[in-house]
C-alpha positions as CSV (number, residue, x, y, z in Angstrom):
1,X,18.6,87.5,65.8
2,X,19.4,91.3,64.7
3,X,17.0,92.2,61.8
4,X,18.2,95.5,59.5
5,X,15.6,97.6,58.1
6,X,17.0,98.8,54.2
7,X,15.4,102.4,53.1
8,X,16.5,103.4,49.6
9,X,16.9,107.3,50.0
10,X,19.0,108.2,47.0
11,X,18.3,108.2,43.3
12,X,21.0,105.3,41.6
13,X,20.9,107.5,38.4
14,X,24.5,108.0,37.8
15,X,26.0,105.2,39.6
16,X,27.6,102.1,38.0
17,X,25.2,99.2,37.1
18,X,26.6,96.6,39.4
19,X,25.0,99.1,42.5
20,X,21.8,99.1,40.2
21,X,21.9,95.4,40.4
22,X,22.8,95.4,44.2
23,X,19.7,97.3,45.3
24,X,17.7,95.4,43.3
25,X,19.1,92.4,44.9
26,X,18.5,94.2,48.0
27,X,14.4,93.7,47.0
28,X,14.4,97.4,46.4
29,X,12.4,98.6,43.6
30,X,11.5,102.2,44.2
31,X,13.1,104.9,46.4
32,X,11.5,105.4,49.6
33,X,11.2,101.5,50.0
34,X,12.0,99.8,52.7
35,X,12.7,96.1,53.4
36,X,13.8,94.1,56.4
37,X,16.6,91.3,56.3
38,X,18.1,89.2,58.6
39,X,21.2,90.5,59.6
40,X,24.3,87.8,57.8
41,X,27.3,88.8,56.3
42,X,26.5,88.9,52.9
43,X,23.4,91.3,53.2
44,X,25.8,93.5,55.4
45,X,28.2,93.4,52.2
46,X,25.5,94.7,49.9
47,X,25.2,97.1,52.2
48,X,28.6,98.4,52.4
49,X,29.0,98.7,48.4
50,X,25.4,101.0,48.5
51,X,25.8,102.3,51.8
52,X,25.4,105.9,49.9
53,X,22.3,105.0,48.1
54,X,20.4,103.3,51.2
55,X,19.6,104.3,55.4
56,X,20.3,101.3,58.1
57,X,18.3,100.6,60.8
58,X,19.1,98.1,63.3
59,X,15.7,96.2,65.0
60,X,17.3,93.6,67.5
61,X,14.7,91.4,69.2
């Protein structure tokens, strides 16, 4: 199964609450983090709606 590594790379300062709340969802607490998920359709939405605030990285094994 597809894993996807999640980097935070852009401040949320400025950005409505429920994208706050989705990145911390995401297990991301400070920028620069990063986290790894198993890829499923509901991380992938997450994703999407902070797919400005955050860097993808695909590790398939």
């Amino acid at each position: 199964m597809a894993k996807l590594c999640v980097t935070w790379v852009k401040s949320s300062i400025g950005y409505a609450e429920d994208q706050k709340r989705t990145l911390r969802a995401l297990g991301l607490h400070r920028l620069n983090q990063s986290v790894t998920h198993d890829d499923s359709v509901s991380i992938r939405g997450m994703i999407n709606k902070v797919r400005h605030l955050v860097k993808v990285e695909v590790e398939s094994w």
